[in-house]
C-alpha atoms as one frame of an Amber mdcrd trajectory, in Angstrom:
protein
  25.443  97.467  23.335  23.018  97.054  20.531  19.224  96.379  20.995  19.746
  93.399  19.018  22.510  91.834  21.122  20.508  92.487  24.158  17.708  90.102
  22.460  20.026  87.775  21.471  21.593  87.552  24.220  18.583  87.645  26.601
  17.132  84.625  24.733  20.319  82.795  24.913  20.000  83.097  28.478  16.521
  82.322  29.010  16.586  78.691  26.966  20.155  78.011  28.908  18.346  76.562
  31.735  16.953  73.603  29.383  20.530  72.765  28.070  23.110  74.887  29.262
  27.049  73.556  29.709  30.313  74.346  30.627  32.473  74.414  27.660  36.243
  75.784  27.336  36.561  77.722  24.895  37.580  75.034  21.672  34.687  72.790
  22.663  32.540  76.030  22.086  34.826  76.821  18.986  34.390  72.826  18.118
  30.456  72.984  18.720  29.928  76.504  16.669  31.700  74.425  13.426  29.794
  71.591  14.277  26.167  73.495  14.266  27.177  75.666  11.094  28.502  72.500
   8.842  24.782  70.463   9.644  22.862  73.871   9.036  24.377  75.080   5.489
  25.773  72.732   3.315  28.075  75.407   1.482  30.177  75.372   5.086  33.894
  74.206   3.957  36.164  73.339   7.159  40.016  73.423   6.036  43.385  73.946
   6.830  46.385  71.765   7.755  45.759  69.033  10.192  41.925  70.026  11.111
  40.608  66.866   9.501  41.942  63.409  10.658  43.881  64.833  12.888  41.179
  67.294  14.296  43.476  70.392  14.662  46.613  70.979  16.612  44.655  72.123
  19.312  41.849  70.131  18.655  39.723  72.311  18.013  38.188  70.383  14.737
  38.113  66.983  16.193  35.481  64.720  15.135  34.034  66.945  12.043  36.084
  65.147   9.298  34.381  61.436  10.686  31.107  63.164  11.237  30.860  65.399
   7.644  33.409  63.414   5.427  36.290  64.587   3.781  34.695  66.763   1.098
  33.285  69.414   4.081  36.591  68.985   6.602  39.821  68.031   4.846  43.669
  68.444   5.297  45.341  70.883   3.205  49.419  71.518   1.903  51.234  73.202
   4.315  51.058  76.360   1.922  48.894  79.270   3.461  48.712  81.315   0.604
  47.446  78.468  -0.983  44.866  77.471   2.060  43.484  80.737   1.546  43.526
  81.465  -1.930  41.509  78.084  -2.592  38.889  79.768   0.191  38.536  83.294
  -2.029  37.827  80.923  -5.037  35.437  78.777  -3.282  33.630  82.433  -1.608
  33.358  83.350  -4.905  31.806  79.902  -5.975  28.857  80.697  -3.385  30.776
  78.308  -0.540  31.335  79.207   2.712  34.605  79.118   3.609  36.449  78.197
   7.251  39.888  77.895   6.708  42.489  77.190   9.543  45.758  79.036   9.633
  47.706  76.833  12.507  49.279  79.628  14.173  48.678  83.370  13.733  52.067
  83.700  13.223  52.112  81.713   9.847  49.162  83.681   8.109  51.609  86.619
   6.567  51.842  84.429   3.410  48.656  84.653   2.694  48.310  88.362   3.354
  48.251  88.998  -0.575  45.088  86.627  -1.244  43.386  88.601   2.090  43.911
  91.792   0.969  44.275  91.933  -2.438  41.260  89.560  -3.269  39.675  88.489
  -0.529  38.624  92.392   0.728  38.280  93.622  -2.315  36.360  91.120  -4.663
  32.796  92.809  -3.522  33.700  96.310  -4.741  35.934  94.944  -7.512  33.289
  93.267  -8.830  30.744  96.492  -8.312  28.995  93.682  -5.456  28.429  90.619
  -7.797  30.590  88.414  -6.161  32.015  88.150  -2.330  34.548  86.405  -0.248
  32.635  84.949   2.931  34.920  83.365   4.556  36.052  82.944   8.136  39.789
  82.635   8.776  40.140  81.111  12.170  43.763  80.833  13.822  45.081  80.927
  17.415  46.872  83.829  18.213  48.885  85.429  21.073  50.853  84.037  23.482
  50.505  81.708  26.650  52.283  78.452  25.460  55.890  79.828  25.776  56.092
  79.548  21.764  58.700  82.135  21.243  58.449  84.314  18.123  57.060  81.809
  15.751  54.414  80.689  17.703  53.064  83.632  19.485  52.440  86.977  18.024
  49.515  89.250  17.936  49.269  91.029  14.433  45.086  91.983  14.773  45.894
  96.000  13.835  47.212  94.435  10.167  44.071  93.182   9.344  41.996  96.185
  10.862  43.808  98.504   8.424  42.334  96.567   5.553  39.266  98.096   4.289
  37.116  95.189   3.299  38.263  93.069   6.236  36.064  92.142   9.618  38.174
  91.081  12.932  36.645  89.391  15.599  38.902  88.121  18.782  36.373  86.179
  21.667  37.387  86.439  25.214  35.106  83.539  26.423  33.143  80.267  25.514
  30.023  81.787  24.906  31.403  84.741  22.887  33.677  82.038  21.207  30.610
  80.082  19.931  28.048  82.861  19.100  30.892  85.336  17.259  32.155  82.327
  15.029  28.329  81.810  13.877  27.772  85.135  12.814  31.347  85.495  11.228
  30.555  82.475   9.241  27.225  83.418   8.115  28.354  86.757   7.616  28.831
  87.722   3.420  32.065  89.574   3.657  35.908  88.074   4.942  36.478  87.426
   8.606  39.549  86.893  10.757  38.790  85.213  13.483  41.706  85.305  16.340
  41.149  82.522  19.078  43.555  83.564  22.174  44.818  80.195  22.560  46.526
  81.143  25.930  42.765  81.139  27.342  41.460  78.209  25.253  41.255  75.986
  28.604  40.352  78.280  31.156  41.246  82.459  31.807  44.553  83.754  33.114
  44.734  85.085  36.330  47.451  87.896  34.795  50.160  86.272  37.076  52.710
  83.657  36.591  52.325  81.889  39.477  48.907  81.425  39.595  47.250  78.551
  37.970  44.593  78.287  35.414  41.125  79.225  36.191  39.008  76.549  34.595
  36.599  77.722  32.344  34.185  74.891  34.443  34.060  77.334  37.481  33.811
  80.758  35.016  30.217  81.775  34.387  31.113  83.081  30.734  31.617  79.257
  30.524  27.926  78.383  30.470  27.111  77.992  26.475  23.716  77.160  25.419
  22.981  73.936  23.123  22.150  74.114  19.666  22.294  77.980  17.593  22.788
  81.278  18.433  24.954  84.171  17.144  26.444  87.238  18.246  26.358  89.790
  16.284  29.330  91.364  15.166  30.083  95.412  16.233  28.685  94.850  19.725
  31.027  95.233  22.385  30.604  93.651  26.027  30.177  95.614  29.264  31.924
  93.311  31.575  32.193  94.940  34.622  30.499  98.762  35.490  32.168 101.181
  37.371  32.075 105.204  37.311  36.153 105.397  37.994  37.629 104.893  34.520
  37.294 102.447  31.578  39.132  99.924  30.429  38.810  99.072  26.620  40.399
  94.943  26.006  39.886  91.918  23.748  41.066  88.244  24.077  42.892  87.509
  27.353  43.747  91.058  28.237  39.777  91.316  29.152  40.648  88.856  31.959
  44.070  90.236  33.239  42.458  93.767  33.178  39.419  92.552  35.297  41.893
  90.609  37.571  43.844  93.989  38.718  40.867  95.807  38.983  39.750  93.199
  41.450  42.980  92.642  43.260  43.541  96.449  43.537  39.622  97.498  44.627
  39.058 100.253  41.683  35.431 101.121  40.519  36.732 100.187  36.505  34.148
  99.834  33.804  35.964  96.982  31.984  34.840  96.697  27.815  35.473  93.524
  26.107  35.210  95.158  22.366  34.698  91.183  20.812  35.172  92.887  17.274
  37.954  95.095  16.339  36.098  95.744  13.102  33.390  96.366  12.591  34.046
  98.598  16.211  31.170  99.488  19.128  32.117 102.670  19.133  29.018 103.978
  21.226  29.622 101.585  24.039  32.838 103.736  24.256  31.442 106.607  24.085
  29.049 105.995  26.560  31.376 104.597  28.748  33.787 107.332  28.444  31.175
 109.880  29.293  30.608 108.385  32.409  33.834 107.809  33.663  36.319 110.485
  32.051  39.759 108.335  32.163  40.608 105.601  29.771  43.141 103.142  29.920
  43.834 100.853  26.855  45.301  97.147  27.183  46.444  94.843  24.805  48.870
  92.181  24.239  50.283  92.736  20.279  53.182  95.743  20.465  52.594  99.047
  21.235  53.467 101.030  17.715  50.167 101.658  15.276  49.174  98.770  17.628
  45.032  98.590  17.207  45.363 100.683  20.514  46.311 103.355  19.219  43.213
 104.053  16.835  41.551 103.903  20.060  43.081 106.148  21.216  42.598 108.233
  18.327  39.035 107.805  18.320  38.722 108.301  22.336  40.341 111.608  21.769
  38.475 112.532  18.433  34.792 111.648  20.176  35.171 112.010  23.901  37.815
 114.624  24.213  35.633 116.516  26.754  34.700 114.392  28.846  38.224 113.057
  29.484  39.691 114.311  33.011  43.385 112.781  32.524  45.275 111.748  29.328
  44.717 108.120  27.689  46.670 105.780  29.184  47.969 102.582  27.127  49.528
  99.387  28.356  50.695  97.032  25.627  53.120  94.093  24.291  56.919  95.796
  23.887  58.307  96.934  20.105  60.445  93.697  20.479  60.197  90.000  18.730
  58.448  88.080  20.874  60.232  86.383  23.458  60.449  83.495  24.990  61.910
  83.169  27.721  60.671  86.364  29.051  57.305  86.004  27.378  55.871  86.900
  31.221  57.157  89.727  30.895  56.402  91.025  27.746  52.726  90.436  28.234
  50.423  93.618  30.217  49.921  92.368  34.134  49.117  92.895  37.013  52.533
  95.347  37.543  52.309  97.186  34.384  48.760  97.497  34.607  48.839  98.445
  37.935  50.832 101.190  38.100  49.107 102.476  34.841  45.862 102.527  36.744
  47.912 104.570  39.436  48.643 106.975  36.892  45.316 107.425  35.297  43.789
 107.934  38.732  46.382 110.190  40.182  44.971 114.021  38.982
């Protein structure tokens, strides 16, 4: 972890006693939008339903009444359109923070992202950029089948030009979408909508944990930011590492906990731009490695960690890299519990990594 998050982080911490809350993670979402749209008048909130409406999962509710409709308005249901408008207005000197509804729907807009969008700074030899933060819940969690619930982060972390940024908790949530939005080059910004009220235990029969009984819950009033590139240590151990993002941080931690392992569980927070010396360090210390996310296993963005684990740490690794992943199928639906890494699949990978 970075010097700088540490002070950022440390002075979150020591004002949260004067106005600290529990948030889930879209009223932190809600309340990041909310601070950046008073602070810089070049902040742009659109996207379809985020304005009247305030979002399909509410996430933008009460901007549009608070800002007008020239800062949060509806748009056509037309994402290549939605962000194509955003590139323009990037370009203008706005700042950008379009809503794509569902992950799933963003692939018609993949041409504006990466063929103008990533590319206008070194098109343009750095006199123009594209900052603009494309926010949309991803993942799955709602039983939305294969329209409503896939994970397609490693697309976007091929594109050169490109920043992704997936929060596992309130606080991240709110401090990550402040930097992304102040930050001068394109964003994705995935919101794991199956933890927007409150983390997964990693088992279907298990309720919710509210986010009000979570410490990661605690956000503090008013601005800060997170930078982006700094992973999160959130659990140390000297047994192996775990490297996750979104809600596999939580499941991972879960059957770490239920099983009594000494895991060192990384949250990475940004895909790209990547903490790679957290890794590294981590790595050092433990030896073993196991990888978890939700999206499908092939050129999944586990396997470039894998890569790099093996490129940078291959010495100090004591067993092979071990991944646990989403299945090369469509999503499911009716099965969706068992597509997604738990506590089974997990478990027995841990078995594995531990076993030499």
């Amino acid at each position: 972890m970075s010097a700088e998050t540490n002070t950022v982080e440390s002075a979150a911490a020591a004002t949260a006693a004067e106005g600290e809350r529990r948030l889930n993670m879209i009223e932190a979402i809600n309340e990041a939008l909310d601070i950046m749209l008073a602070r810089d008048p070049d902040v742009i909130v659109m996207g379809e339903d985020v304005g009247y409406f305030g979002g399909v999962f509410r996430a933008t509710a009460g901007l549009q009444a608070k800002y007008g409709k020239t800062r949060v308005f509806d748009t056509p249901i037309s994402e290549c359109g939605i962000i194509g408008v955003a590139v323009g207005m990037g370009a203008y000197g706005l700042r950008p923070v379009p809503e794509i509804q569902f992950a799933d729907y963003i692939y018609p807009g993949l041409d504006q992202l990466i063929s103008e969008a990533a590319r206008l700074r070194y098109r343009s030899a750095g006199d123009y950029t594209a900052p603009l933060t494309v926010r949309s819940p991803f993942g799955g969690g709602i039983f939305g089948g294969q329209t409503h619930s896939q994970s397609p982060e490693a697309l976007f972390t091929h594109v050169a030009g490109l920043k992704t940024v997936i929060p596992s908790t309130p606080y991240d949530a709110k401090g990550l979408l402040i930097a992304a939005i102040e930050d001068n080059d394109p964003v994705i910004f995935f919101e794991p909508k199956r933890i927007y009220n409150g983390p997964f235990s990693g088992y279907y029969d298990q309720p919710v944990a509210p986010w009000k009984t979570h410490p990661d819950s605690l956000v503090p009033e008013g601005y800060y930011r997170i930078p982006l590139g700094s992973a999160r240590v959130v659990r140390e151990g000297e047994a192996f590492t775990v490297l996750a993002y979104g809600t596999m941080v939580h499941v991972a931690e879960a059957v770490c906990r239920a099983k009594g392992v000494d895991a060192e569980i990384i949250d990475l927070r940004t895909l790209v731009p990547l903490d790679i010396k957290t890794i590294e360090a981590s790595i050092a210390k433990t030896g073993r490695c196991l990888i978890v996310h939700e999206a499908t296993r092939t050129s999944g963005f586990g396997a470039e960690l894998a890569a790099l684990v093996a490129e940078r740490c291959f010495y100090h690794l004591e067993a092979p890299i071990v991944r646990v992943t989403g299945f090369d199928t469509p999503y499911p639906h009716s099965l969706e519990w068992a597509y997604f890494p738990g506590p089974v699949r997990i478990g027995e990978a841990i078995d594995t990594l531990l076993k030499d």
